[in-house]
PyMOL Python script that loads the backbone (N, CA, C, O; Angstrom):
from pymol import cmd

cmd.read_pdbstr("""\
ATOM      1  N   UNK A   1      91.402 118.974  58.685  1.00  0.00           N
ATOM      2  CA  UNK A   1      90.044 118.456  58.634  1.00  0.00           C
ATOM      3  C   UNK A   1      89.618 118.298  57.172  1.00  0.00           C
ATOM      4  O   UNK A   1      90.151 118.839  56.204  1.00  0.00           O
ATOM      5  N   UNK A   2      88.659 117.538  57.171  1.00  0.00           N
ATOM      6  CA  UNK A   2      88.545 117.322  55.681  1.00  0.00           C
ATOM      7  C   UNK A   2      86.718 118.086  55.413  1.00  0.00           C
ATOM      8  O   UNK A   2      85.790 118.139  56.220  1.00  0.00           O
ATOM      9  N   UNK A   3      86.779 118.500  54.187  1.00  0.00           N
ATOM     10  CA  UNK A   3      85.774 119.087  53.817  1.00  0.00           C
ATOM     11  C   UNK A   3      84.555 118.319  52.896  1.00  0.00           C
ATOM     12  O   UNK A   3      84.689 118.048  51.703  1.00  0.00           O
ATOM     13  N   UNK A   4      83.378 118.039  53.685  1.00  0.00           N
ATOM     14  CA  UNK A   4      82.539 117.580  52.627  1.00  0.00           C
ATOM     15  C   UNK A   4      81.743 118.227  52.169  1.00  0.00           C
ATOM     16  O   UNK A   4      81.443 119.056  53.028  1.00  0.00           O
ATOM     17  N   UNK A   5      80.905 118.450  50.884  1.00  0.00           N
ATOM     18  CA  UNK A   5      79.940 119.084  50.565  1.00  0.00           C
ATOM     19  C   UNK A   5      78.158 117.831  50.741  1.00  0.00           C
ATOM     20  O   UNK A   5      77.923 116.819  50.081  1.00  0.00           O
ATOM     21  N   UNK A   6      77.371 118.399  51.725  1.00  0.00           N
ATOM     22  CA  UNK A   6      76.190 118.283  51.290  1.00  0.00           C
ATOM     23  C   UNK A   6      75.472 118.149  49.893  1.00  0.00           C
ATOM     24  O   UNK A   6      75.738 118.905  48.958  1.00  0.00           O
ATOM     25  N   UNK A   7      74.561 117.151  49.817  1.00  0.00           N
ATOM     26  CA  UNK A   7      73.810 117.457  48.469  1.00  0.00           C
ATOM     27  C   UNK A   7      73.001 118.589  48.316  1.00  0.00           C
ATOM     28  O   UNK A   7      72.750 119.070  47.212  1.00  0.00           O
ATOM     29  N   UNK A   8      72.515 119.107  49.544  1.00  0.00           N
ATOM     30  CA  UNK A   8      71.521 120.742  49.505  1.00  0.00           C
ATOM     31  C   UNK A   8      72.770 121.815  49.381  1.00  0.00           C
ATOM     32  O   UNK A   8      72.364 122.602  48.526  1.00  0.00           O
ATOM     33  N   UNK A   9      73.946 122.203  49.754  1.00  0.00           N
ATOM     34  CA  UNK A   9      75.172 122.821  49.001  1.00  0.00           C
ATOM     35  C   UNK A   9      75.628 122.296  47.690  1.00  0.00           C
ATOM     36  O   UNK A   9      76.167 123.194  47.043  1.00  0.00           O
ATOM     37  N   UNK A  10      75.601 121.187  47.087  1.00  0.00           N
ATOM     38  CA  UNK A  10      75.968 121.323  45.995  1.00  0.00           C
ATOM     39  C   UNK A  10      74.857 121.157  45.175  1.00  0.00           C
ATOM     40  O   UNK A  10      74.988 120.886  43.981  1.00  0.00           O
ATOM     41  N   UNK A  11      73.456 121.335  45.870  1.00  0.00           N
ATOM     42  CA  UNK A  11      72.536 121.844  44.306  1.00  0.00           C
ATOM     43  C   UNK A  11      72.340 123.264  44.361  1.00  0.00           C
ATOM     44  O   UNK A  11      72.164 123.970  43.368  1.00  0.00           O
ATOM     45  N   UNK A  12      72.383 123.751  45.816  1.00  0.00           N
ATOM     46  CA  UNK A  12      72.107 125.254  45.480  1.00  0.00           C
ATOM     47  C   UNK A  12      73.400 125.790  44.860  1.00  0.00           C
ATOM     48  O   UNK A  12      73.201 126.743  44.106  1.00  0.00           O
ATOM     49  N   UNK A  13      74.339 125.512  44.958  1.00  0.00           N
ATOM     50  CA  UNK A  13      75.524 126.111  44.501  1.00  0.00           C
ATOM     51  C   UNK A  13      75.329 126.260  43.190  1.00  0.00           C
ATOM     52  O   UNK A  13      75.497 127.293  42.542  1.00  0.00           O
ATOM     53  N   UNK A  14      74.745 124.561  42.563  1.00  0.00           N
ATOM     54  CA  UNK A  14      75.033 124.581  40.946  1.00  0.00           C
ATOM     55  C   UNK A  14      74.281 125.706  40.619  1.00  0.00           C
ATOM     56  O   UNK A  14      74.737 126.541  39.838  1.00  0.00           O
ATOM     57  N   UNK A  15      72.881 125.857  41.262  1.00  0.00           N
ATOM     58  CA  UNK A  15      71.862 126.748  41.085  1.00  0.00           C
ATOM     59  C   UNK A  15      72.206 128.110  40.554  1.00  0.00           C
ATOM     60  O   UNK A  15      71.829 128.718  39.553  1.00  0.00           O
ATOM     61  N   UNK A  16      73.301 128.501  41.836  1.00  0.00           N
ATOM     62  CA  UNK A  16      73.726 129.995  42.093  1.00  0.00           C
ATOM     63  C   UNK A  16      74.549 130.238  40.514  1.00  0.00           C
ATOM     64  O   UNK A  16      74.355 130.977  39.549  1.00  0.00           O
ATOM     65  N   UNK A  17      75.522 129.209  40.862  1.00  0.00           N
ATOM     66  CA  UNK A  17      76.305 129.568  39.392  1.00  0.00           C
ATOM     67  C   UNK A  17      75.724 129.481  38.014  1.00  0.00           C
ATOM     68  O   UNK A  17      76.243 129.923  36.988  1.00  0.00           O
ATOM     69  N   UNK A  18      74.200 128.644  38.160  1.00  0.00           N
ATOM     70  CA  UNK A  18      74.335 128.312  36.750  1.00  0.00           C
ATOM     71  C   UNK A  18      73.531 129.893  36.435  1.00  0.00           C
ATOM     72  O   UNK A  18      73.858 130.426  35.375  1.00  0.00           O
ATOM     73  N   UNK A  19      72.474 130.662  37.343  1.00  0.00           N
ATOM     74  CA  UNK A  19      72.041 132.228  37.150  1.00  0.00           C
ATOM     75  C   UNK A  19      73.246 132.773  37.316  1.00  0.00           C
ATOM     76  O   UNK A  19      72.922 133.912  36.983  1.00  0.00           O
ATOM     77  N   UNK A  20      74.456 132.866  37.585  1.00  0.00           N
ATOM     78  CA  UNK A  20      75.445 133.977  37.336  1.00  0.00           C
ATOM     79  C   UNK A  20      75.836 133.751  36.211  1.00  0.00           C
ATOM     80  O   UNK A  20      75.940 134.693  35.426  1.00  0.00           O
ATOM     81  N   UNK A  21      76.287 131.937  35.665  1.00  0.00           N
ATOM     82  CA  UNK A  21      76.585 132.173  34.550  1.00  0.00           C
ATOM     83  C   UNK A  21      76.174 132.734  32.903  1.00  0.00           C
ATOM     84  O   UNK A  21      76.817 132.810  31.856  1.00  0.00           O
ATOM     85  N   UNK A  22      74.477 133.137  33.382  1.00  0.00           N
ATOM     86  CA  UNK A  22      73.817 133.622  32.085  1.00  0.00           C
ATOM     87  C   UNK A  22      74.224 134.854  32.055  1.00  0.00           C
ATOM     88  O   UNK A  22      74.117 135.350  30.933  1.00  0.00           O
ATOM     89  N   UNK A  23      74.848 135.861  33.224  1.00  0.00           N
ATOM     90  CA  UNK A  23      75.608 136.982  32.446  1.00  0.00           C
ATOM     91  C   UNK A  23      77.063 136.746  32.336  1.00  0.00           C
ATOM     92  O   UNK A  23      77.393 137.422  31.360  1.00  0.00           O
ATOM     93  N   UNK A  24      78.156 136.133  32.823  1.00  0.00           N
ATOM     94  CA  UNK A  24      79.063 135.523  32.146  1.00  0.00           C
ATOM     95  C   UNK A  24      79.329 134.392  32.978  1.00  0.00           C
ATOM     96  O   UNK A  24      78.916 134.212  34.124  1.00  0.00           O
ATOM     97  N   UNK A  25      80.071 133.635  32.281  1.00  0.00           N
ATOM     98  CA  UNK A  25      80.580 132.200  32.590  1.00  0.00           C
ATOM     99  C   UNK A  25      81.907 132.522  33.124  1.00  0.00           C
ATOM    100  O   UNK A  25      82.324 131.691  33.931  1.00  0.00           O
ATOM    101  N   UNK A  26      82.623 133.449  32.896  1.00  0.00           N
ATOM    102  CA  UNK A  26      83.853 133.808  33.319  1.00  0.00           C
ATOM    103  C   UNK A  26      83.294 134.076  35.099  1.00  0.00           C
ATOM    104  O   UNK A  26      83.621 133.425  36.092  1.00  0.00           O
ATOM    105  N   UNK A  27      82.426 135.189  35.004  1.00  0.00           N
ATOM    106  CA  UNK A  27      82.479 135.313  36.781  1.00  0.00           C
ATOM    107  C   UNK A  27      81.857 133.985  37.397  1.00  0.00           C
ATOM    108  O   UNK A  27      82.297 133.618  38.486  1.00  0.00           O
ATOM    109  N   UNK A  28      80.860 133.239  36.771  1.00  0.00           N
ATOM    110  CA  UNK A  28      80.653 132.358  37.817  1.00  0.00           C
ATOM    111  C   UNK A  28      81.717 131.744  37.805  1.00  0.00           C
ATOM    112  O   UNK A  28      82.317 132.221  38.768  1.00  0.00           O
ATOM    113  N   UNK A  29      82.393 130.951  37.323  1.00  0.00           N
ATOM    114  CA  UNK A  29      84.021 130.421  37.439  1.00  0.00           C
ATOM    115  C   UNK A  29      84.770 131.003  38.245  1.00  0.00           C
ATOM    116  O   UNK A  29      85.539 130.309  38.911  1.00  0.00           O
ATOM    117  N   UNK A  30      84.759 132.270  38.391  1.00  0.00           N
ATOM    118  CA  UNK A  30      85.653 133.002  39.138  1.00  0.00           C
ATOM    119  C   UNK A  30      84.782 133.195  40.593  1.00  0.00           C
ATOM    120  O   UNK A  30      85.468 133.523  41.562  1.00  0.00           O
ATOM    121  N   UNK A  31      83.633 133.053  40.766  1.00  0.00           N
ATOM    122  CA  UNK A  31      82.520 133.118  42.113  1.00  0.00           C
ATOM    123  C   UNK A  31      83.316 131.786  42.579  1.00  0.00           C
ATOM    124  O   UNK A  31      84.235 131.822  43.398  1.00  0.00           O
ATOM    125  N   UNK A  32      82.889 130.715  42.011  1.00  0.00           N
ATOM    126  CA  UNK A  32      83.454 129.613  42.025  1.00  0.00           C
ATOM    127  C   UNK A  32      84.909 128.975  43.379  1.00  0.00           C
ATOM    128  O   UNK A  32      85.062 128.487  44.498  1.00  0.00           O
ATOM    129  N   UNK A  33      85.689 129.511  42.066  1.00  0.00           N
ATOM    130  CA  UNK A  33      86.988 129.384  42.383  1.00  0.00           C
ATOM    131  C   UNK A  33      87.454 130.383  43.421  1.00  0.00           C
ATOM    132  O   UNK A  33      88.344 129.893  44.115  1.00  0.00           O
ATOM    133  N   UNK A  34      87.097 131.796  43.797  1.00  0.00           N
ATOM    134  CA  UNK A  34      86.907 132.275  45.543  1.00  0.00           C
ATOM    135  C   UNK A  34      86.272 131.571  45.836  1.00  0.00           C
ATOM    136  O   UNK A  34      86.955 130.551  45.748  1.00  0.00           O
ATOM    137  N   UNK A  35      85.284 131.279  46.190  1.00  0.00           N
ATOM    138  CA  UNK A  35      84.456 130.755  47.586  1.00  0.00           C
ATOM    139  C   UNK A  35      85.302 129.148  47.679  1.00  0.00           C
ATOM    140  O   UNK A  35      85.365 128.796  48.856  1.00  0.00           O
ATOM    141  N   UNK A  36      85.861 128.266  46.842  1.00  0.00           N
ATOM    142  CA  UNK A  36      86.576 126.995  47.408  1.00  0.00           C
ATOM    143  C   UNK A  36      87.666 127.430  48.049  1.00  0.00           C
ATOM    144  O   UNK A  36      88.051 126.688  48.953  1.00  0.00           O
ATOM    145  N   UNK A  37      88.488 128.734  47.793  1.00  0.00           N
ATOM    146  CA  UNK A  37      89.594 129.654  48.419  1.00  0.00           C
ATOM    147  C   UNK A  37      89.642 129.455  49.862  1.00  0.00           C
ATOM    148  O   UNK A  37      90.532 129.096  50.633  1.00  0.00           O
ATOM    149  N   UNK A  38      88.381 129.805  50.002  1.00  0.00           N
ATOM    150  CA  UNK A  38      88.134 130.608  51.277  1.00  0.00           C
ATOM    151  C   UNK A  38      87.600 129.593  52.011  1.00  0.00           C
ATOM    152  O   UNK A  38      88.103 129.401  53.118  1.00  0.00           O
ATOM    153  N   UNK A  39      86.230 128.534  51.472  1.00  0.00           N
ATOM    154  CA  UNK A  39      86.472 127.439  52.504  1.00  0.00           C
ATOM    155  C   UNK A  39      87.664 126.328  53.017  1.00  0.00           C
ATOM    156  O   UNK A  39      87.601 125.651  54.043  1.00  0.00           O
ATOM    157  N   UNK A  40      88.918 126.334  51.876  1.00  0.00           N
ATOM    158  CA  UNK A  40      89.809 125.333  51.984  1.00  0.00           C
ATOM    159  C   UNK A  40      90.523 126.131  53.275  1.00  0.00           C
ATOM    160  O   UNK A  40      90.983 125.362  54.119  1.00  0.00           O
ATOM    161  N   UNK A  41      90.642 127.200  53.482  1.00  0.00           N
ATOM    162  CA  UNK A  41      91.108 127.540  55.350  1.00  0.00           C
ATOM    163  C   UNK A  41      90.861 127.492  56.511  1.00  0.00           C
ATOM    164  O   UNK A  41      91.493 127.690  57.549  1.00  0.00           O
ATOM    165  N   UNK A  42      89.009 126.961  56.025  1.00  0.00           N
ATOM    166  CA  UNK A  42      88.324 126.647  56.855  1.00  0.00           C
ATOM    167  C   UNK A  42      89.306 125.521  57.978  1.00  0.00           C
ATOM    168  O   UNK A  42      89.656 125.748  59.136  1.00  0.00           O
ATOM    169  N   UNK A  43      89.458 124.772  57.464  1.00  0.00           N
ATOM    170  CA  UNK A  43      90.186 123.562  58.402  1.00  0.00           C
ATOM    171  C   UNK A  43      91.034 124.112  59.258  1.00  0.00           C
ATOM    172  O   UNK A  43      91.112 123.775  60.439  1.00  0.00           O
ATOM    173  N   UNK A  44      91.761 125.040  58.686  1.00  0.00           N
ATOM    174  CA  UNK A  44      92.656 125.882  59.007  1.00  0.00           C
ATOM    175  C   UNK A  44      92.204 126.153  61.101  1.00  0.00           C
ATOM    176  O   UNK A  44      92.631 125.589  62.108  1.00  0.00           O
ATOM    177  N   UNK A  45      91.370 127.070  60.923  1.00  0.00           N
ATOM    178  CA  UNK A  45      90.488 127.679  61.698  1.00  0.00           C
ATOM    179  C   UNK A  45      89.127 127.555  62.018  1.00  0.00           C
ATOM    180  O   UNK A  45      88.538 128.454  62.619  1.00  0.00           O
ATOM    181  N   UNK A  46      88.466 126.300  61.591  1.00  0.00           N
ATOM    182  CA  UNK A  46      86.922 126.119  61.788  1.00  0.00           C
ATOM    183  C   UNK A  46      86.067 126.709  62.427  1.00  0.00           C
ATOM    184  O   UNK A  46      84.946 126.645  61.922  1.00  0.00           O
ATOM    185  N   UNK A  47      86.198 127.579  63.866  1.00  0.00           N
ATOM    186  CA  UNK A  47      85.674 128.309  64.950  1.00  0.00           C
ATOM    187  C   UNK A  47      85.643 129.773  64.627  1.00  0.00           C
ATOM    188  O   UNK A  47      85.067 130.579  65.358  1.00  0.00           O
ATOM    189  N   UNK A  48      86.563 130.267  63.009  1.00  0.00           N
ATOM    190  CA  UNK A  48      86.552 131.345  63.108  1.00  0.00           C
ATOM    191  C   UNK A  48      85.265 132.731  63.306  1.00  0.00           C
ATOM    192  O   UNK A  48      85.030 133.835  63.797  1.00  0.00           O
ATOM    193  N   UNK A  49      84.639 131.362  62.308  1.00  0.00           N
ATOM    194  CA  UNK A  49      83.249 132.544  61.984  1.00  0.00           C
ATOM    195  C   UNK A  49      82.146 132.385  62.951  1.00  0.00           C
ATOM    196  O   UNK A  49      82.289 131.601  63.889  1.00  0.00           O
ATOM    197  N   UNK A  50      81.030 133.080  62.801  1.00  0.00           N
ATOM    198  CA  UNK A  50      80.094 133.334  63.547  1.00  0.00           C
ATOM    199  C   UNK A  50      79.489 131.700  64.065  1.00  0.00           C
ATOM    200  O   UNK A  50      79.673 130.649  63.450  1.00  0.00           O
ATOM    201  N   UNK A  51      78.813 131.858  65.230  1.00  0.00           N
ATOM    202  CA  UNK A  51      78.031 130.935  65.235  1.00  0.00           C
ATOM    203  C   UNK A  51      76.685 130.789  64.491  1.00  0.00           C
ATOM    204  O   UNK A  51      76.031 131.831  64.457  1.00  0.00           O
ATOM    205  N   UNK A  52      76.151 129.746  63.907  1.00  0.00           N
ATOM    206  CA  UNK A  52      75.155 130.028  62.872  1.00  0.00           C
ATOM    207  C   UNK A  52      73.946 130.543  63.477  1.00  0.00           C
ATOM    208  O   UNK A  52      73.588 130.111  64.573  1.00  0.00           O
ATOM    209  N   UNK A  53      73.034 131.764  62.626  1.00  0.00           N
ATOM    210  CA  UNK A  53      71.984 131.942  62.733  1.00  0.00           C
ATOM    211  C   UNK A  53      70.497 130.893  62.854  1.00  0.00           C
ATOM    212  O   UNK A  53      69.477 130.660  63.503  1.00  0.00           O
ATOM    213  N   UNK A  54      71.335 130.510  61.654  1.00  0.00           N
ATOM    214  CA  UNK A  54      70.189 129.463  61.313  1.00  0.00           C
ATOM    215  C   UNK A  54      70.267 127.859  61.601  1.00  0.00           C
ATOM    216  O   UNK A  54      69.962 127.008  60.765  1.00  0.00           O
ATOM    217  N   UNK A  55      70.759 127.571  63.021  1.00  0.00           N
ATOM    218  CA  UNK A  55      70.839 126.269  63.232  1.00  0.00           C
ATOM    219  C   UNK A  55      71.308 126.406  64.860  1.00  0.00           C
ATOM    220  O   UNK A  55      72.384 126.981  65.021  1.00  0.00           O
ATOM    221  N   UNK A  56      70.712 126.006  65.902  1.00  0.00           N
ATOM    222  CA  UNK A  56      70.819 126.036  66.954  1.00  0.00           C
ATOM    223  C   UNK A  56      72.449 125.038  67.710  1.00  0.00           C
ATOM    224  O   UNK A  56      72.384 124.236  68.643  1.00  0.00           O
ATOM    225  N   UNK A  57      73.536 125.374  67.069  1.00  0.00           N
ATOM    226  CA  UNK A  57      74.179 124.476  67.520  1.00  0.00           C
ATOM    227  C   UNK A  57      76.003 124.951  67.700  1.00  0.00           C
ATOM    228  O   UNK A  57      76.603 124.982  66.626  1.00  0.00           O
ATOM    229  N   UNK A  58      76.617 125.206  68.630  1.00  0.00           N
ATOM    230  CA  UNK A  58      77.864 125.988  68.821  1.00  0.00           C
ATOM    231  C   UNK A  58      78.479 125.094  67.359  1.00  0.00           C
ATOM    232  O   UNK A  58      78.928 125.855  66.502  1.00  0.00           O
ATOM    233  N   UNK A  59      78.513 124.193  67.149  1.00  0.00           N
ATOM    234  CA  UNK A  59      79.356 123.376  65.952  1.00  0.00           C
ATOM    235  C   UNK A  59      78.874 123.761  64.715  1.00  0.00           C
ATOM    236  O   UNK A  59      79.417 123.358  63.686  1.00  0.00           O
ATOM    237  N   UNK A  60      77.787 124.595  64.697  1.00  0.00           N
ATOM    238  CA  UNK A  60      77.342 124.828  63.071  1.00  0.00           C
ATOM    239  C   UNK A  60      77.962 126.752  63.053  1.00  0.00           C
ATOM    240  O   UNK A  60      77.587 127.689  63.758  1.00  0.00           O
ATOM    241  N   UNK A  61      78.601 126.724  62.368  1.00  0.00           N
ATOM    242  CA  UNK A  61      78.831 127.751  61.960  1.00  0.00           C
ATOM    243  C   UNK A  61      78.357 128.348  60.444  1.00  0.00           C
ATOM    244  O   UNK A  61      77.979 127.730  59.449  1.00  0.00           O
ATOM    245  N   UNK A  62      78.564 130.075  60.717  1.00  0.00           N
ATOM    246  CA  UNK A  62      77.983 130.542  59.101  1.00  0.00           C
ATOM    247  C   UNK A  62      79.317 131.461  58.298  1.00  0.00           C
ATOM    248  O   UNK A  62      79.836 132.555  58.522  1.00  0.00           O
ATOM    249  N   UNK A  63      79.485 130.626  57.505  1.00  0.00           N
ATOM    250  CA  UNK A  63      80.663 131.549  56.765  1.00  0.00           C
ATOM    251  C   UNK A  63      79.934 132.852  55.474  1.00  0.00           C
ATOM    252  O   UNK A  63      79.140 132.501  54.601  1.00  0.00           O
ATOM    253  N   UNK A  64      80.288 133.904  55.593  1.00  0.00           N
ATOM    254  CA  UNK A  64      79.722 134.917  54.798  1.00  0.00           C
ATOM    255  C   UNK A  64      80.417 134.792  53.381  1.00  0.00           C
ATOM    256  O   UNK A  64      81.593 134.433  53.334  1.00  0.00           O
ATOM    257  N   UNK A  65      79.955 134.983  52.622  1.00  0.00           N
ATOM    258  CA  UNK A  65      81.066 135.040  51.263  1.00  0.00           C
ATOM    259  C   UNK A  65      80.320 135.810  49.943  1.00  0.00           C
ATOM    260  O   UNK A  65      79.900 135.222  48.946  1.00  0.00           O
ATOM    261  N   UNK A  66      80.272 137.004  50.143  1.00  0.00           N
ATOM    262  CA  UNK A  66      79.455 137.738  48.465  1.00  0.00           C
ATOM    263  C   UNK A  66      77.962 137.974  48.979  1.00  0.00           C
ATOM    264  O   UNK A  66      77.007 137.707  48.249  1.00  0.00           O
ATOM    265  N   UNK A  67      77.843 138.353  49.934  1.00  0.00           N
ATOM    266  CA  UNK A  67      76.729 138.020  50.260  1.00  0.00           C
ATOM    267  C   UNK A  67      75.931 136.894  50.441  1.00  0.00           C
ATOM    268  O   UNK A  67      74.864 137.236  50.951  1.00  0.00           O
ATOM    269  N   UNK A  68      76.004 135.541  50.215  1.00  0.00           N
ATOM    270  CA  UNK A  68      75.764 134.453  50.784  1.00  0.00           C
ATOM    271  C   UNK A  68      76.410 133.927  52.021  1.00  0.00           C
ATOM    272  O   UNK A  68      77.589 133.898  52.372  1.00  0.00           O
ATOM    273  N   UNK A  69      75.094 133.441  52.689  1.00  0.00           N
ATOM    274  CA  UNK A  69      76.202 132.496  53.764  1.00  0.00           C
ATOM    275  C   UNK A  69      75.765 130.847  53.335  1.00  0.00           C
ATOM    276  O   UNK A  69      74.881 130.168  52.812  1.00  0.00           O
ATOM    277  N   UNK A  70      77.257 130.785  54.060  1.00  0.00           N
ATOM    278  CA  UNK A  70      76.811 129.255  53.687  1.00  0.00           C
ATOM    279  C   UNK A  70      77.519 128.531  55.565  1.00  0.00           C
ATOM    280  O   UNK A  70      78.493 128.819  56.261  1.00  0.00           O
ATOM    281  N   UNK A  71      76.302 127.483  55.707  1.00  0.00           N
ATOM    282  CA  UNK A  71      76.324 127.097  57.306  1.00  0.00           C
ATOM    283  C   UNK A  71      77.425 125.954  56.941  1.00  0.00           C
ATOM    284  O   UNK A  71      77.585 125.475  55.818  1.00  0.00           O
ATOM    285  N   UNK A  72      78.288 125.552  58.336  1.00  0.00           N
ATOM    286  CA  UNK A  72      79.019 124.464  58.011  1.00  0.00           C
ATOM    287  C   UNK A  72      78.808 124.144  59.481  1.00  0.00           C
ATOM    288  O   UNK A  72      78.628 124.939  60.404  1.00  0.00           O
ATOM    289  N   UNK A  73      78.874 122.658  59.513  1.00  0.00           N
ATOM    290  CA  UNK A  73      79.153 121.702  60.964  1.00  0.00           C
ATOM    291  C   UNK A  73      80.467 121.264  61.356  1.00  0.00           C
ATOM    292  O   UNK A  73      81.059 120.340  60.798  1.00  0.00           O
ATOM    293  N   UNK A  74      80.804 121.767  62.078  1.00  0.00           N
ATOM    294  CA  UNK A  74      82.269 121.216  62.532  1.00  0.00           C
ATOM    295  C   UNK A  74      81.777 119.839  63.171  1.00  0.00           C
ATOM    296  O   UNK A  74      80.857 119.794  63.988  1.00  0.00           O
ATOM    297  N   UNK A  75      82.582 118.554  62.655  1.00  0.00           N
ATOM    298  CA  UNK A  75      82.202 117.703  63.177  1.00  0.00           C
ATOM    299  C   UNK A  75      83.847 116.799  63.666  1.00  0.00           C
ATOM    300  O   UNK A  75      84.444 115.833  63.192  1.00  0.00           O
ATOM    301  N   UNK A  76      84.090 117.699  64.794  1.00  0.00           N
ATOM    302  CA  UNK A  76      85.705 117.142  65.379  1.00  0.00           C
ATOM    303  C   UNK A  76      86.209 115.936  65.099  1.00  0.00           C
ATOM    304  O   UNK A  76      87.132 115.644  64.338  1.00  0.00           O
ATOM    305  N   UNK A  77      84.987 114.706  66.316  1.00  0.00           N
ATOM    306  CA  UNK A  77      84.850 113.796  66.625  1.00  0.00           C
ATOM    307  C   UNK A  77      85.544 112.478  65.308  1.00  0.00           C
ATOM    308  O   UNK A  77      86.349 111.571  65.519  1.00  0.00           O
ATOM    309  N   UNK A  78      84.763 112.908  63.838  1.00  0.00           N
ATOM    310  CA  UNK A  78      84.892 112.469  63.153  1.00  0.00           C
ATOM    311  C   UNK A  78      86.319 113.168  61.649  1.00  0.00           C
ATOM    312  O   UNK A  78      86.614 112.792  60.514  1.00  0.00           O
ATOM    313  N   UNK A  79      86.908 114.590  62.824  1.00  0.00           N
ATOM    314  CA  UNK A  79      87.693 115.289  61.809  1.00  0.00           C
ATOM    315  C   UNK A  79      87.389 115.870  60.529  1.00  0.00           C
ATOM    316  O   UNK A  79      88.185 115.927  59.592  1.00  0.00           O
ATOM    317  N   UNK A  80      86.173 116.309  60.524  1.00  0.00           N
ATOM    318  CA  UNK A  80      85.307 117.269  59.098  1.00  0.00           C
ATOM    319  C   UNK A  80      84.959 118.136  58.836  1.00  0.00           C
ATOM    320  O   UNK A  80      84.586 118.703  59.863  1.00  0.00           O
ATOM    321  N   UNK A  81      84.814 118.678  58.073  1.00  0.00           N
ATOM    322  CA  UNK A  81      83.520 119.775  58.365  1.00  0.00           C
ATOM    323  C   UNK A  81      82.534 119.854  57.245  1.00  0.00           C
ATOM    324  O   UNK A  81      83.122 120.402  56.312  1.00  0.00           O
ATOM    325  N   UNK A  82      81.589 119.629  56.981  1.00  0.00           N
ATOM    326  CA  UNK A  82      80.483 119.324  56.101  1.00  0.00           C
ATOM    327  C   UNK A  82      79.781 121.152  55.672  1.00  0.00           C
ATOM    328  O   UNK A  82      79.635 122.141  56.391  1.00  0.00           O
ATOM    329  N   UNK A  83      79.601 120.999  54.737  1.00  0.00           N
ATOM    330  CA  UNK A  83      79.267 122.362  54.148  1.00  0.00           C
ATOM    331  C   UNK A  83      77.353 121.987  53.875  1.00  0.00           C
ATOM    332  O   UNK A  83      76.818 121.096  53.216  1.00  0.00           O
ATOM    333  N   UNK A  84      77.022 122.609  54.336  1.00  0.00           N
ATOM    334  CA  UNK A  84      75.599 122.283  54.682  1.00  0.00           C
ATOM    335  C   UNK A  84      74.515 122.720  53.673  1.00  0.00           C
ATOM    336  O   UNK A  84      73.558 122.005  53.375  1.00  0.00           O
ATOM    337  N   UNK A  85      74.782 124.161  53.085  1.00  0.00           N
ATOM    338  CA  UNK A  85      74.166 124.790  52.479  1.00  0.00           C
ATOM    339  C   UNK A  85      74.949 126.285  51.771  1.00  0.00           C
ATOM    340  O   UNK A  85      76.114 126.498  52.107  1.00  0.00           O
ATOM    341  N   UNK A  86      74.446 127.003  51.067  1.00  0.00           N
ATOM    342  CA  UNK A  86      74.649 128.466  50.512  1.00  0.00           C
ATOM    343  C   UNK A  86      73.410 128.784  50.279  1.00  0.00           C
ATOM    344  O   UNK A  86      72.582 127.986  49.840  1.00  0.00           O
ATOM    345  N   UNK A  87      73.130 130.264  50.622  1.00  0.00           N
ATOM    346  CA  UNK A  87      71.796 131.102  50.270  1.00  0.00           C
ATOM    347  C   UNK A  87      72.452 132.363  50.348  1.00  0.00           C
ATOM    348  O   UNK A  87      73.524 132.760  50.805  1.00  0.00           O
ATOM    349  N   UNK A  88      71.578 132.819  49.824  1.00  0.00           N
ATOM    350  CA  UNK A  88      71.525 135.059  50.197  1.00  0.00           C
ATOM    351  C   UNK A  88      69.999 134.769  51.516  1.00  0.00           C
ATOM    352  O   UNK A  88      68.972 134.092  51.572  1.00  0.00           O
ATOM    353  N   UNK A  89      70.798 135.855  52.437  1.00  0.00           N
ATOM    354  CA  UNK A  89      69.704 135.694  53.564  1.00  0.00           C
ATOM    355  C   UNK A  89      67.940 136.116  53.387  1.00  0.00           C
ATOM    356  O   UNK A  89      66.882 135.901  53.979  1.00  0.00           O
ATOM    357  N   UNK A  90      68.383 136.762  52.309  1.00  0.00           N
ATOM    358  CA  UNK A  90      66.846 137.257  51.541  1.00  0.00           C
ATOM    359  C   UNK A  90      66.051 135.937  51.451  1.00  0.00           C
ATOM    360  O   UNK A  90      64.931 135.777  51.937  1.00  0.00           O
ATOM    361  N   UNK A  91      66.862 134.878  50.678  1.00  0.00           N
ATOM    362  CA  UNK A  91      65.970 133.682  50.105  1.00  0.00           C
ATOM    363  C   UNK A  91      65.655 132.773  51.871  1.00  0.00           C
ATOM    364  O   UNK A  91      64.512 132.323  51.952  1.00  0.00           O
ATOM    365  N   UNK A  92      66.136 132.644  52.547  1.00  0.00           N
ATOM    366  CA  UNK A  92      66.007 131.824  53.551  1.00  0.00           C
ATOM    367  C   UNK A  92      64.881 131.976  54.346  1.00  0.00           C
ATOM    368  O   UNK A  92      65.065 132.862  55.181  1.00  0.00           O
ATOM    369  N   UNK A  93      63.672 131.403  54.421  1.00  0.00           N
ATOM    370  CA  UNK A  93      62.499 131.596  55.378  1.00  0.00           C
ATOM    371  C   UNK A  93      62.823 131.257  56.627  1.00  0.00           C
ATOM    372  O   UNK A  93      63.462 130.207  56.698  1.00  0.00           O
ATOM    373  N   UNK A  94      62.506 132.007  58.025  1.00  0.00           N
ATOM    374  CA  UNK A  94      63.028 131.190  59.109  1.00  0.00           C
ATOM    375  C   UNK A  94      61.970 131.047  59.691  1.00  0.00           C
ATOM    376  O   UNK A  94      61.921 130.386  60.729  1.00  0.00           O
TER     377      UNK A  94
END
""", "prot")
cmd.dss("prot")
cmd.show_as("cartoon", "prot")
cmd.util.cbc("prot")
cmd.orient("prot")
């Protein structure tokens, strides 16, 4: 399956990294470079993780990673899976 990123995942992301990188640039790089780790298996297994909290739908799943989750849509039909978002559950209003 192929992996897309959302524009609301790749601004919060830049977000996340660019506050980790003011205490070093080395760990956000390294935050970074795990969390693409760990979604590139996603395809692998798409169903592994939870069903999402925050989205009413068996196809949206929430992958945990450092304390963030980040929701993804399995979208079969079209062979994808779209990365939707990243937060810490603190920041998320429901």
């Amino acid at each position: 399956m192929k992996i897309i990123q959302d524009s609301v995942f790749e601004k919060n992301l830049k977000n996340i990294l660019k506050y980790i990188s003011i205490d070093s640039k080395t760990k956000a790089k390294k935050f970074n470079n795990s969390l693409f780790k760990k979604i590139e298996n996603l395809s692998n297994m798409p169903y592994k993780f939870r069903k999402s909290f925050y989205y009413d739908s068996e196809n949206v799943r929430d992958l945990i990673f450092k304390g963030y989750t980040i929701p993804y849509l399995i979208d079969s039909d079209k062979n994808k899976i779209v990365l939707l978002d990243i937060f810490k559950w603190i920041d998320k209003n429901m």
